[in-house]
N, C-alpha and C positions, 0 to 999 in steps of 0.2 A: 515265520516259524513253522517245522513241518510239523505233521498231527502225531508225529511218534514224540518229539521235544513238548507238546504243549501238553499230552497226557502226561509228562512226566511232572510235569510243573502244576499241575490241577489239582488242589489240597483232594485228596480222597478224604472216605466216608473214614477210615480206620482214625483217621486222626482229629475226630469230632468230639468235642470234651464235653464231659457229662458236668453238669453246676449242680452244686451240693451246697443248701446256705442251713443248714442244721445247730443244736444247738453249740456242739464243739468249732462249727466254723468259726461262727458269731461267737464265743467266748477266745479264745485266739484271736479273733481283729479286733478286738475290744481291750487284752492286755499288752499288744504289739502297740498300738495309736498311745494308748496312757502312759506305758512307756518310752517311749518316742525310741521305739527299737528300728530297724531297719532289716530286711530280710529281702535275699534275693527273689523270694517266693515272688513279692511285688515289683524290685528293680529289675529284673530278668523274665517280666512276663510269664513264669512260669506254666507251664500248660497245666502241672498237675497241685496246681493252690489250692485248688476247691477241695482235690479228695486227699489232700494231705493234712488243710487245716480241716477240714471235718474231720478225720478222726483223731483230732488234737496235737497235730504235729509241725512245726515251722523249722526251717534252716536262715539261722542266724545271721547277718553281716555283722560284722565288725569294722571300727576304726573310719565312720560315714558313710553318704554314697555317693562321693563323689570319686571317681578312679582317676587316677593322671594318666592310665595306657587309653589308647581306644581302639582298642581292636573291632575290625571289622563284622563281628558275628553280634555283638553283645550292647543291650538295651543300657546298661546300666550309666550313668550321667559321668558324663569327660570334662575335665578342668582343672580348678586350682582347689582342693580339699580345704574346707574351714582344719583349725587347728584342734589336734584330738582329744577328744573327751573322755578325762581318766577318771570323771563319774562311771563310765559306760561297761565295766567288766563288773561293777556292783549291780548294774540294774541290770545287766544281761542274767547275773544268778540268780538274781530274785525273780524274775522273769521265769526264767528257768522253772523255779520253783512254784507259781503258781500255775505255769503249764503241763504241770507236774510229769514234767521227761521225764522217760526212762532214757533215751538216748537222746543225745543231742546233738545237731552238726553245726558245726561254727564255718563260715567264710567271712572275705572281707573283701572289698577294691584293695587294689595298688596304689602302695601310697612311695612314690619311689622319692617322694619329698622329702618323705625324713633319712635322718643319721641311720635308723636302723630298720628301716623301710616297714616298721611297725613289728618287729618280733617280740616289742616289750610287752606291748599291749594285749599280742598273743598270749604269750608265755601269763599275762595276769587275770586274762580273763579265763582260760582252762583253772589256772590256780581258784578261784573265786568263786566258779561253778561246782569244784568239786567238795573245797571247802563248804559250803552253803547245801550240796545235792551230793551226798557220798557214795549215793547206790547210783546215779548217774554216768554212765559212759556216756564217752565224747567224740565224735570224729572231725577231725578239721582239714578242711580245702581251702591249704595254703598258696600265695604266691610263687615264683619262682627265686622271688629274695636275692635276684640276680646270680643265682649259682651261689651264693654267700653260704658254708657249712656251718658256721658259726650262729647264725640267725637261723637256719634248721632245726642248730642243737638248744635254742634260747626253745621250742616250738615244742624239744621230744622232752627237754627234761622236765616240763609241765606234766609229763604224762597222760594224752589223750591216749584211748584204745587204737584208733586208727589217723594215720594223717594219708592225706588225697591229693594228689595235683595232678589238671588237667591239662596230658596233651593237647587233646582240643581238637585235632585233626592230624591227617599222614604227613608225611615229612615233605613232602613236596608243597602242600599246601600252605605248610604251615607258614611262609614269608606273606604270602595274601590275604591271611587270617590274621595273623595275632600283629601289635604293634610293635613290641620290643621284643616280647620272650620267644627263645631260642630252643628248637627242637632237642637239641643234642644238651642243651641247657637243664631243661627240665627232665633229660633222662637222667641225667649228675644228679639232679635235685634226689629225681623218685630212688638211686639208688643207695643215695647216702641215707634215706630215709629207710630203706628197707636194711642198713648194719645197725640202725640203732636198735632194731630187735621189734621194734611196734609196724603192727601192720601197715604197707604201704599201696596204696590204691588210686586208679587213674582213671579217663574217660574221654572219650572223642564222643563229636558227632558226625553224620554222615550225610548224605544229599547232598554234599558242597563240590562233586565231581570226582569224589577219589573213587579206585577201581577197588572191588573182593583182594587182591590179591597183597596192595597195598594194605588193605584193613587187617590182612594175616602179620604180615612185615610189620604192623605196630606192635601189634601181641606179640609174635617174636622178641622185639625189643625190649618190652614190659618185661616180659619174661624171665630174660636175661640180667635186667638190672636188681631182680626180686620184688617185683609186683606180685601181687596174689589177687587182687580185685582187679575185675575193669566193668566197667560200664557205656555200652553203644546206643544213642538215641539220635534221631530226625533231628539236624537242623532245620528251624525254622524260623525265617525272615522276621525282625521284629519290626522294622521301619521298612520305606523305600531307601531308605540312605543305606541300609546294609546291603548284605552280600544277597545275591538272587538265590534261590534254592534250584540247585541243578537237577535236582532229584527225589523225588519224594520213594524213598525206600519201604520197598513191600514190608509187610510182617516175616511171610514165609524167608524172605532173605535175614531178618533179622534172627531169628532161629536159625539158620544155618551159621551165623557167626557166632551166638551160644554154644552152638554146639561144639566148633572149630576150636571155640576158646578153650572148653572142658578138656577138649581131647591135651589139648597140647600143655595143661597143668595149670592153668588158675584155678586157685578152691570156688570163687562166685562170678559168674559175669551174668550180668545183668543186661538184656539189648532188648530191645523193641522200641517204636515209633516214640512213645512220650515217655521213655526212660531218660532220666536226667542224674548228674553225679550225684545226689543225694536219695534218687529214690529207694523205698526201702532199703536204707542204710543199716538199718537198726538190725539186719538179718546177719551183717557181714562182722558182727564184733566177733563170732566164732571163727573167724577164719584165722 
């Protein structure tokens, strides 16, 4: 390997995470484990767990963690999903409630097992939450539901504030990354999501080889389908069995993709090295 490809592959100092074990961390791993919750914070290695659950904030999984996709970016456990647990939209609002949100974000694995690849569950655990937490806004990072509108509209008429789904990467990548879902796929998703009238928000990561120019060409597309959030953050290796990281991308480039984004009309974009689709979520309900 020559020394220009191995700098770029050498974690820099920018992406060194500060650990924060205070007492909101440690009360959030303490109601997460009691209620045998599941959160990407811990299945997705999250970079930024420490300073999320310290000041009191976790992004939810839903419906277990086991995923039937495996896509090649992502920690989270591949197989066959135990069968779902419709205790679990009660204990995710009570949950809720002694975490005491103000904003919440829901995600879940792919459960392409079932009949309705889990929109019920969606649709009851937003109900459950809001019932139970009324001043609570919601944002949820849904599936791509196989393009299915119908399980979208199971998703909006719950009424979250915002629903999310991650491209993930530029369209060219996208067949090397993801296992099933479909680039062109989940712009139908993100656009049918932006006519129900609720905010519709997306996010890639980068260092997996795509070019600037490519990264404009997604926002474009966001764009166009009526996106209004995006979010840009570092991919980062979680095993040796995943993808290599091509690239560990500057700061100073990630400001310039904020800034490209603002110009060309999203109300928030969100981009730097340990930006992930949930970070400071809670900022984007005014959008």
């Amino acid at each position: 390997m020559d020394k220009k490809k191995q700098n770029k592959r050498r974690k820099p100092d920018w992406l060194k995470i500060k650990v924060a074990k205070g007492k909101e961390y440690i009360s959030v791993k303490e109601i997460v484990n009691k209620h045998r919750l599941h959160t990407i914070c811990t299945s997705g290695h999250c970079p930024n767990l420490h300073e999320c659950w310290g000041r009191g904030t976790a992004t939810l999984m839903i419906l277990g963690d086991i995923c039937t996709r495996s896509c090649k970016f992502c920690n989270v456990k591949t197989g066959k999903p135990l069968p779902v647990d419709f205790e679990e939209p009660k204990r995710i609002a009570e949950s809720v409630k002694l975490l005491n949100l103000k904003h919440c974000v829901l995600t879940s694995v792919d459960r392409d097992d079932l009949d309705d690849l889990g929109a019920k569950i969606w649709a009851l655990t937003i109900k459950e939450i809001k019932k139970l937490n009324p001043q609570t806004t919601i944002e949820t990072l849904i599936p791509d539901f196989d393009g299915r509108k119908e399980l979208v509209d199971m998703v909006a008429e719950a009424k979250p504030e915002i629903i999310s789904h991650n491209l993930e990467t530029v369209r060219r990548l996208t067949p090397l990354t993801r296992s099933r879902a479909k680039y062109d796929v989940s712009l139908r998703t993100l656009e049918h999501i932006a006519r129900t009238g609720i905010v519709a928000k997306s996010g890639i990561m980068v260092g997996l080889g795509e070019k600037p120019e490519e990264v404009e060409q997604v926002m474009d597309d966001l764009l166009s389908v009526g996106v209004k959030v995006m979010t840009i953050g570092q991919y980062l290796q979680p095993t040796k069995k995943h993808l290599e990281v091509v690239e560990y991308v500057s700061p100073e480039q990630f400001k310039i993709y904020e800034k490209i984004g603002l110009e060309k009309g999203f109300k928030f974009v969100e981009s730097g090295p340990l930006v992930r689709s949930s970070y400071h979520a809670e900022k984007h309900i005014i959008a």
